[in-house]
RODO-2510 file (C-alpha; in nm, 4 decimals, decimal comma):
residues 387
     n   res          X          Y          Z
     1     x     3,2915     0,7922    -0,6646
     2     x     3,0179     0,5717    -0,4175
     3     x     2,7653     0,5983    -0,2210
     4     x     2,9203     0,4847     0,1010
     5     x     2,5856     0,4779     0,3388
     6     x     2,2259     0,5140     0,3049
     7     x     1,9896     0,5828     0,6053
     8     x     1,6432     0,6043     0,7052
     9     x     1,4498     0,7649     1,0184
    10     x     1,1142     0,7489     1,0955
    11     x     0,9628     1,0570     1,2354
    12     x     0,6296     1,1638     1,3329
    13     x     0,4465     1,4133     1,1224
    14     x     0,1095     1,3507     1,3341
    15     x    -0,1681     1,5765     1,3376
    16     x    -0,5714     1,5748     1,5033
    17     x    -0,6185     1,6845     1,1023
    18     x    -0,8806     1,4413     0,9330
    19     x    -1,0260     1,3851     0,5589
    20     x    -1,2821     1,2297     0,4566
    21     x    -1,1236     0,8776     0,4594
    22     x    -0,7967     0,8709     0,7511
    23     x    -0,7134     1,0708     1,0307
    24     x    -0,3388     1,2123     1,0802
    25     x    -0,3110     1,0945     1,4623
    26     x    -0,0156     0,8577     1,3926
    27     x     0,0928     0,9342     1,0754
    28     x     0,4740     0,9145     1,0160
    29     x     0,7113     0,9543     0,6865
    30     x     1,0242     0,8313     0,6449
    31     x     1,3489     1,0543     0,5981
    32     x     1,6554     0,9385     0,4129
    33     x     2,0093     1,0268     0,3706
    34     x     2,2284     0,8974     0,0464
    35     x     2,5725     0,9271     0,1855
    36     x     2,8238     0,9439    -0,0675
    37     x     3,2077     1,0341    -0,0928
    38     x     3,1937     1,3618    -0,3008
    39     x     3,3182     1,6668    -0,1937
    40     x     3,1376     1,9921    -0,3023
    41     x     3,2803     2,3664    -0,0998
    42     x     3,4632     2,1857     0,1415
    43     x     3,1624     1,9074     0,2564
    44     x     3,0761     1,5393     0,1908
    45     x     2,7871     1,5612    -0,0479
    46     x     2,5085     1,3757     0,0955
    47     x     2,1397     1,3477    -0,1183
    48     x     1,8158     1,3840     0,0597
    49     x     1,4461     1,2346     0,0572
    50     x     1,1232     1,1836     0,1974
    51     x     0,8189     1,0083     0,1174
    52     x     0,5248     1,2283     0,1287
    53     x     0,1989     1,2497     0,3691
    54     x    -0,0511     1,0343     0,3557
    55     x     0,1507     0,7129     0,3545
    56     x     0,3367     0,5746     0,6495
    57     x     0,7236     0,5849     0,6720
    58     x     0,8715     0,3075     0,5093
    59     x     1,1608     0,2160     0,7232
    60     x     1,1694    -0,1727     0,7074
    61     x     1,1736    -0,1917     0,3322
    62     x     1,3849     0,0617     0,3284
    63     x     1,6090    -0,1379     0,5558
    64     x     1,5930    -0,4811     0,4457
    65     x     1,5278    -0,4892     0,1098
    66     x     1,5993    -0,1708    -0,1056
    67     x     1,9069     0,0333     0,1183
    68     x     2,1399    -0,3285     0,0990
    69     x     2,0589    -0,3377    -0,2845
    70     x     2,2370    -0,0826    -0,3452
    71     x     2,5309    -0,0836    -0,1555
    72     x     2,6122    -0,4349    -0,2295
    73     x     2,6711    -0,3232    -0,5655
    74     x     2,9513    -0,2800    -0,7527
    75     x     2,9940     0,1467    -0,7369
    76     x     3,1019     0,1382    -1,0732
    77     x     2,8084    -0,0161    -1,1601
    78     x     2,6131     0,2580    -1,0193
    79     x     2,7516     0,5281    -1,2373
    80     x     2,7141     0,6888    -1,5848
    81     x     2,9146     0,6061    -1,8648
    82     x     3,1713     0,8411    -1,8409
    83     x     3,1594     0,7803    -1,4617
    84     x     3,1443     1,1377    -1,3630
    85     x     2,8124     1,1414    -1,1650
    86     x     2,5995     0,8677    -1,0061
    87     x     2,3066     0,7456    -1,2671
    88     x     1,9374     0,7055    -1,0831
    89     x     1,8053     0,4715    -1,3790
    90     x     2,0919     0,2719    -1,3024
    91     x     2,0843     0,2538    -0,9116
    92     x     1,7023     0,2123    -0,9503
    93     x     1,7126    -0,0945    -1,1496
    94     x     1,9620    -0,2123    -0,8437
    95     x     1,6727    -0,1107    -0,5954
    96     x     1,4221    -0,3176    -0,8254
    97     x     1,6203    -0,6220    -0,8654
    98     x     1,4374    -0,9931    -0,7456
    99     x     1,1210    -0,7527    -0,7284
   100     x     0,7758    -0,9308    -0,9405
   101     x     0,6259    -0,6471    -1,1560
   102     x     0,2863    -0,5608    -1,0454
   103     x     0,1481    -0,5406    -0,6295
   104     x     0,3063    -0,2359    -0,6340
   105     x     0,1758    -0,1492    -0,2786
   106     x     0,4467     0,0171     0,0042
   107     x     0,7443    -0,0521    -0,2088
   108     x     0,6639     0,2169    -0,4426
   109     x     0,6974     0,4502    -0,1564
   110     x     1,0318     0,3174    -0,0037
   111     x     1,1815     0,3322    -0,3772
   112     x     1,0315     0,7098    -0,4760
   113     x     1,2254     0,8060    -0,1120
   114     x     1,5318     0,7104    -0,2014
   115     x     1,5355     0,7999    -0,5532
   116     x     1,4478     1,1417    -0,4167
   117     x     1,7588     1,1183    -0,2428
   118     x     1,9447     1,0190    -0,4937
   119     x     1,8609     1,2805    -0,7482
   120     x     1,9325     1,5653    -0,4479
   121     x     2,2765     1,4072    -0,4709
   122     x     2,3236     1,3644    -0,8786
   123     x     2,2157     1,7559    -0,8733
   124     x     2,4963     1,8307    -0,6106
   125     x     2,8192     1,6987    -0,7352
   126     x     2,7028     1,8408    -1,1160
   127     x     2,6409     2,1599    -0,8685
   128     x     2,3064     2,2325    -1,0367
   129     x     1,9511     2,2932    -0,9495
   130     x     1,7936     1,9948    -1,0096
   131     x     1,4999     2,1655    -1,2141
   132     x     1,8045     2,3234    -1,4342
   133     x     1,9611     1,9778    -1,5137
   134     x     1,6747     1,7921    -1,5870
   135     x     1,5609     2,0779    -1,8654
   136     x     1,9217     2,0457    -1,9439
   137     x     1,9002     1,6512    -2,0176
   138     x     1,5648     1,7125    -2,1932
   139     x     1,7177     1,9821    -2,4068
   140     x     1,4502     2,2191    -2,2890
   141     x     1,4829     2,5734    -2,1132
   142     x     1,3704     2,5665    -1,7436
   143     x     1,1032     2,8026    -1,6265
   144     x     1,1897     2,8981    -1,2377
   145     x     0,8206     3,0419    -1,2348
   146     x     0,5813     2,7562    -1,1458
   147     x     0,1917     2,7697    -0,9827
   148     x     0,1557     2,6443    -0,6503
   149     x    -0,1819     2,6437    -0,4734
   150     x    -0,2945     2,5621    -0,1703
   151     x    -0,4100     2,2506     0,0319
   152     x    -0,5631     2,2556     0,3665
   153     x    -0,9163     2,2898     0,4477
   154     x    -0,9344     1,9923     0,6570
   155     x    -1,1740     1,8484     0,9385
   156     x    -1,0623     1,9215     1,3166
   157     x    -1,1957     1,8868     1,6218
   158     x    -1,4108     2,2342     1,6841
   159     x    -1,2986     2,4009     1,3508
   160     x    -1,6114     2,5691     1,2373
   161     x    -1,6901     2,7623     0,9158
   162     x    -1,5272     3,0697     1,0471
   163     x    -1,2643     2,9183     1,1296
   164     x    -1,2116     2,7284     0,7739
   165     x    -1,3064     3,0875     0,6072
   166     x    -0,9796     3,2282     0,7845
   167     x    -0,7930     2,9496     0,7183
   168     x    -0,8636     3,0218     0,3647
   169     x    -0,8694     3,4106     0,3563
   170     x    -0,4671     3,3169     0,5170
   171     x    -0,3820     3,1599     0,2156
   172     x    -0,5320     3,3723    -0,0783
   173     x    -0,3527     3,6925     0,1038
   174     x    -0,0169     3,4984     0,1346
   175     x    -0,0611     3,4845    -0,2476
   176     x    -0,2067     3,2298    -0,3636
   177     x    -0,5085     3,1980    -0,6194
   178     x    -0,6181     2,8553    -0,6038
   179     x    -0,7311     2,7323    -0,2571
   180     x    -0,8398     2,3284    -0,1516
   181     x    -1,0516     2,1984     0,1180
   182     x    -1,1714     1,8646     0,1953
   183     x    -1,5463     1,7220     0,1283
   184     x    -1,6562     1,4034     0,2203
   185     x    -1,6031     1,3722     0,5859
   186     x    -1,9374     1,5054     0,6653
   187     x    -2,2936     1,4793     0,5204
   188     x    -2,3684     1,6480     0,1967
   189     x    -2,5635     1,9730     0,3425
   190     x    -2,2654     2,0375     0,5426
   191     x    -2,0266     2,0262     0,3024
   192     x    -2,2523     2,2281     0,0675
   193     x    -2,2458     2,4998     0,3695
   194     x    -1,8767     2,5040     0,4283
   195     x    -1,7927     2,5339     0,0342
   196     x    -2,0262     2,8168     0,0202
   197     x    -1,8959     3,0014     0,3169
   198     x    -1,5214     2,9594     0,1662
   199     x    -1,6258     3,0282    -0,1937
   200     x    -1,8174     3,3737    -0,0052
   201     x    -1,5016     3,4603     0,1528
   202     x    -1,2463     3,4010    -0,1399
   203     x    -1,4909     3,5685    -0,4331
   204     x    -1,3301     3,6511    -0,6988
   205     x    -0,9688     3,7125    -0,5156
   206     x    -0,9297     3,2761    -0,5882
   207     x    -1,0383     2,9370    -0,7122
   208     x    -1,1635     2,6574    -0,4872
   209     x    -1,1029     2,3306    -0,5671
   210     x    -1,2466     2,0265    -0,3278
   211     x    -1,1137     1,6978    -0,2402
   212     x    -1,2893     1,3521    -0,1604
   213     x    -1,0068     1,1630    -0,0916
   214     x    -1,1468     0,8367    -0,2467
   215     x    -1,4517     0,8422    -0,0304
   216     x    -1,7980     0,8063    -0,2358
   217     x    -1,9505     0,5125    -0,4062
   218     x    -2,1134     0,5852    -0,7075
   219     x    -2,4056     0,6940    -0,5924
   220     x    -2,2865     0,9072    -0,3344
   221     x    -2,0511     1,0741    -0,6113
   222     x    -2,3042     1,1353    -0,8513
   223     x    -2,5139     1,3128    -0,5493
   224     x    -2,2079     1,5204    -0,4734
   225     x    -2,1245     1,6121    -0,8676
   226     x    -2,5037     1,7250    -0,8755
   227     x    -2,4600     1,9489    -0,6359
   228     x    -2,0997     2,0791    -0,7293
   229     x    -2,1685     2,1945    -1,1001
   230     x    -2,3047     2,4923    -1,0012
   231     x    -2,0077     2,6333    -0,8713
   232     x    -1,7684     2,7573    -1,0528
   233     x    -1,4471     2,5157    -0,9089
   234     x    -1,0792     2,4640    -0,9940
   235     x    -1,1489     2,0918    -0,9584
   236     x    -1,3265     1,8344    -0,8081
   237     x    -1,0921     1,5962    -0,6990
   238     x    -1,0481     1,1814    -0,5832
   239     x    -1,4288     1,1108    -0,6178
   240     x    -1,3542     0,7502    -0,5586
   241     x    -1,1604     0,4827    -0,5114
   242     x    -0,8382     0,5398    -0,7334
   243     x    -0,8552     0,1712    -0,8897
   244     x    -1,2178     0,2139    -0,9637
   245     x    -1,1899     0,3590    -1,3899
   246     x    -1,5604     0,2577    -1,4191
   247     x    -1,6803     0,4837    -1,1544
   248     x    -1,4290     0,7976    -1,2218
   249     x    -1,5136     0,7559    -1,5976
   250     x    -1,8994     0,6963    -1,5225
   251     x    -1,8419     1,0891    -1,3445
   252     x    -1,7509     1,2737    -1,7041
   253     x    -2,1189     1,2411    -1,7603
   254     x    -2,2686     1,4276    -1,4309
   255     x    -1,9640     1,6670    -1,3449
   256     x    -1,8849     1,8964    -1,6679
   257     x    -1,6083     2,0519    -1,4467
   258     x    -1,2714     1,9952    -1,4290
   259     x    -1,1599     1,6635    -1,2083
   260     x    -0,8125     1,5395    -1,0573
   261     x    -0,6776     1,2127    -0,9311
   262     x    -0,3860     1,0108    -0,9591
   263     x    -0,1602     1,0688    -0,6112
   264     x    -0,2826     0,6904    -0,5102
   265     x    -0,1415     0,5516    -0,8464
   266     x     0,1914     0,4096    -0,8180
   267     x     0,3143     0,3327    -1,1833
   268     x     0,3069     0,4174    -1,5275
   269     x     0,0860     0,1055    -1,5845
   270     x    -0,1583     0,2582    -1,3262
   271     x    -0,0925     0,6176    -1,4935
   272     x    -0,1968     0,4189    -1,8249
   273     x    -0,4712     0,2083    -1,7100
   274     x    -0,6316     0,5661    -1,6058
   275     x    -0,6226     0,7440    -1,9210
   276     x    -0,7365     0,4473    -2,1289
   277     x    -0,9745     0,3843    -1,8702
   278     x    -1,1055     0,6314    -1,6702
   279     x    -1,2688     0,8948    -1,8650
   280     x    -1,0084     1,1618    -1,7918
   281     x    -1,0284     1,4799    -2,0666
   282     x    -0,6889     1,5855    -2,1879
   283     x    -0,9223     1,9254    -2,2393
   284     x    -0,9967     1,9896    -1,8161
   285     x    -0,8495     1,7157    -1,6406
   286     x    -0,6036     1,6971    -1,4328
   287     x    -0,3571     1,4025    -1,3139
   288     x    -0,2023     1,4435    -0,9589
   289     x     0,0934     1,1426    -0,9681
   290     x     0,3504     1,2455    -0,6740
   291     x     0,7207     1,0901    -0,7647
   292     x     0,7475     1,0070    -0,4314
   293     x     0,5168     0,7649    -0,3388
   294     x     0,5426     0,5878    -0,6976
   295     x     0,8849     0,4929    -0,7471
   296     x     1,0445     0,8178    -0,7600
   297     x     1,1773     1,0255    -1,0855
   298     x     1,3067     0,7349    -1,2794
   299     x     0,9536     0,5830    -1,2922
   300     x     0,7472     0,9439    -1,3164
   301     x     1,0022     0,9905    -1,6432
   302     x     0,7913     0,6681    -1,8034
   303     x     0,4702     0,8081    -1,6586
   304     x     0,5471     1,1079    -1,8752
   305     x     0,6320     0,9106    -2,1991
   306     x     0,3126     0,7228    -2,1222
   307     x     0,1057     1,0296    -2,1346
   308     x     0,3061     1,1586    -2,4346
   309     x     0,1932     0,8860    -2,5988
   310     x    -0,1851     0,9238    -2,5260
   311     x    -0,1832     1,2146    -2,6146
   312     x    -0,1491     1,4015    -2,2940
   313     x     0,0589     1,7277    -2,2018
   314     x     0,2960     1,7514    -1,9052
   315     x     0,0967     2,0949    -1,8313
   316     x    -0,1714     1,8805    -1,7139
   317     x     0,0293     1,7212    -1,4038
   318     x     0,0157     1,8906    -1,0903
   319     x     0,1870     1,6148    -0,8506
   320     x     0,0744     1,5694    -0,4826
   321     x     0,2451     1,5793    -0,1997
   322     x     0,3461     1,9447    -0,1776
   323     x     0,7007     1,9408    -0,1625
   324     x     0,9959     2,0589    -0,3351
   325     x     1,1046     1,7061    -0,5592
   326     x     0,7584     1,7659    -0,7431
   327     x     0,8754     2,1835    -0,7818
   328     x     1,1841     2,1065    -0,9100
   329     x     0,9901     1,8648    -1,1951
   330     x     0,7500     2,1285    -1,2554
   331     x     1,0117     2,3761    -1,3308
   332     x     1,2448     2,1559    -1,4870
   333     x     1,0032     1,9202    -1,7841
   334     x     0,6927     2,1416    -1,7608
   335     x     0,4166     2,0531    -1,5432
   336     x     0,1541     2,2545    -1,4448
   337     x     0,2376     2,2996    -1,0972
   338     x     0,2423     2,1352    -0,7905
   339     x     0,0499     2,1341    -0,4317
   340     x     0,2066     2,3100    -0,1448
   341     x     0,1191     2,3390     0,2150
   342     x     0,1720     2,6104     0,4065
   343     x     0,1347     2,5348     0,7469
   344     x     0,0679     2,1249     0,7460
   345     x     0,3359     1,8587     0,7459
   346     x     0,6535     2,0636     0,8675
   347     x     0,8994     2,1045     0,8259
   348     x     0,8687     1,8685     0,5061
   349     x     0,6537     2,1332     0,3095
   350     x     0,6420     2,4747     0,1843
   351     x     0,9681     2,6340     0,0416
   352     x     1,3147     2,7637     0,0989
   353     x     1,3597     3,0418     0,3090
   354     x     1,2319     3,3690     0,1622
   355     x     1,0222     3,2208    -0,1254
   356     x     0,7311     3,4128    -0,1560
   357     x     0,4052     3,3144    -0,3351
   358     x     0,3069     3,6412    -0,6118
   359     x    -0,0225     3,5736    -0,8036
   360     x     0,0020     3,2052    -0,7374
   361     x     0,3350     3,1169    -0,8645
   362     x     0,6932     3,0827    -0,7042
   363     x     1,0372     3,1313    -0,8116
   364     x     1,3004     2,8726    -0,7945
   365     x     1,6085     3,0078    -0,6188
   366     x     1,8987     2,8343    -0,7657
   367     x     2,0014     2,6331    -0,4720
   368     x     2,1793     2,3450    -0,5998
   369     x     2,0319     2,0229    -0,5512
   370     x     1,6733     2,0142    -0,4334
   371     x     1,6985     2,2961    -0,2799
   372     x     1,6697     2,1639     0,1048
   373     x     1,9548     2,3540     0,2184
   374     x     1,7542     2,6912     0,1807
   375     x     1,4674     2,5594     0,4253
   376     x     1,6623     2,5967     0,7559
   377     x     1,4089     2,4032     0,9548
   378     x     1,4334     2,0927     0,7190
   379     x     1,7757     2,0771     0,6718
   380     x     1,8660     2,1008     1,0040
   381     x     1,6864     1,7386     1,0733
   382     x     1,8192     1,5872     0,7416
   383     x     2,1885     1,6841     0,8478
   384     x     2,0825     1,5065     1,2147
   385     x     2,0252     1,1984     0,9963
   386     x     2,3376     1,2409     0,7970
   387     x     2,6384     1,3523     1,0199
***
């Protein structure tokens, strides 16, 4: 058993879609294939991955640092100890090899997309859902049922408040109960108006939660939190800049409402540095680290220990990046929930075929693997990649 190719493509998920901080003009992500030479029902069993939005594909590191790593190892090395399955811990510390801890930076990213891979491949030759092996390895039962809301509510060119309003009257009647939209991008009045035309629309049907992508100084944030308390939100989320503790802890004192961050932290140190740091209540809070852009499952496993050990629940993760790697946790070790996005970044997000959204929550079809195979848009590029 080996893993007898890995590759990478760069496509374009671009967009006119803004936040408050980067446009989506150029934005790319990089897809990845983990060949290996397993047979499952008659076909080569090949794992998939992707990083998620918001960060650029990573196809040179991919390329020319992490992809050779692995298959100039020995494939024995690679496996578990009875050597019936390939073993991520142990093809991640091949991927991490001659790497200085710390300056974490794009790598994280190129690592968390092929681990993603990898996993997609471990949960195919044991011909499991991956959400049902990990509770299996964690001696836990698996809960298919797991909350999804949804993200949009961006800036575009001539979108209006009518137009947002629909956007978000779409979602709540496809089932969801917790909506997002993005603040910052414009001044404070307007964003007041726009959250008070959704929250108007949505009434009591859903929750609105808002999303500064890292955009305010301290003073700005304070100014925004001032005005946000007297709605009732889900959360108000990535008030600053996600190294600044000081600031996001400095926040607990003007926002009594629930607050998120985390999906531009790349480690468990970061994850750590946060809680002891940051202010974040184990009560409200809520932390928003996305596997794939920080170094995959292997690492998001010590994120978890980390918060464990500070006293933290799992329930209180809801990863970014809205796709199914981050369901399949949820389900599988507990968290509570994950992002999803309807109609942005396809055919990377959303669900498998026929997964419907029922008083904010979906049900895991038991699809082995990730699941990929039961989105027919998305697998139909992967297995361009792979064959």
């Amino acid at each position: 058993m080996k893993i007898v190719d890995i590759r990478e493509v760069t496509k374009p998920i671009a967009s006119p879609i803004r936040n408050a901080y980067i446009d989506f003009s150029k934005m790319t992500a990089s897809l990845v294939a983990v060949v290996t030479d397993v047979v499952r029902d008659g076909r080569r069993v090949v794992g998939y991955g992707f990083n998620s939005n918001g960060r650029y594909g990573q196809g040179g590191l991919i390329r020319e640092r992490f992809r050779d790593r692995i298959l100039d190892a020995d494939p024995a090395s690679l496996l578990n100890d009875d050597g019936s399955n390939l073993d991520a811990h142990k093809i991640w510390a091949a991927m991490m090899q001659n790497e200085k801890p710390g300056g974490h930076g794009e790598r994280s990213v190129a690592v968390g997309t092929i681990d993603m891979a990898v996993w997609d491949a471990i949960a195919k030759i044991e011909e499991k859902p991956l959400f049902r092996l990990l509770a299996d390895r964690k001696g836990r039962e698996a809960d298919p049922r797991v909350f999804v809301y949804a993200a949009g509510g961006y800036y575009y060119p001539g979108k209006d408040d009518t137009a947002l309003c629909n956007e978000m009257r779409s979602y709540v009647n496809r089932g969801y109960t917790v909506v997002k939209m993005k603040i910052g991008g414009a001044s404070i009045d307007e964003d007041q108006r726009r959250i008070e035309a959704v929250l108007t629309e949505i009434g009591t049907e859903a929750q609105l939660a808002v999303d500064a992508n890292g955009r305010f100084d301290l003073e700005t944030a304070i100014a925004y939190a001032k005005m946000l308390r007297q709605y009732p939100l889900f959360w108000f989320e990535e008030i600053g800049d996600p190294l600044d503790y000081q600031l996001q802890a400095a926040m607990a004192e003007f926002y009594p409402g629930s607050m998120a961050t985390g999906e531009n932290l790349f480690s468990h140190q970061d994850a750590r540095n946060l809680i002891r740091h940051g202010g974040m209540r184990p009560d409200r809070d809520w932390l928003q680290f996305d596997c794939a852009l920080s170094y995959g499952l292997v690492e998001y496993l010590r994120t978890l220990d980390v918060l464990d050990q500070l006293g933290w629940s799992p329930t209180r993760c809801i990863p970014h990046g809205g796709h199914q790697m981050s369901l399949n946790i949820a389900a599988g070790l507990g968290l509570g929930g994950n992002e999803s996005y309807p109609d942005l970044f396809q055919p990377y997000g959303g669900f498998p075929d026929g997964v419907q959204v029922e008083e904010g929550h979906i049900l895991m079809p038991d699809l082995p693997g990730i699941g990929f195979e039961g989105k027919s848009d998305l697998i139909d590029v992967m297995r361009a990649l792979a064959d």
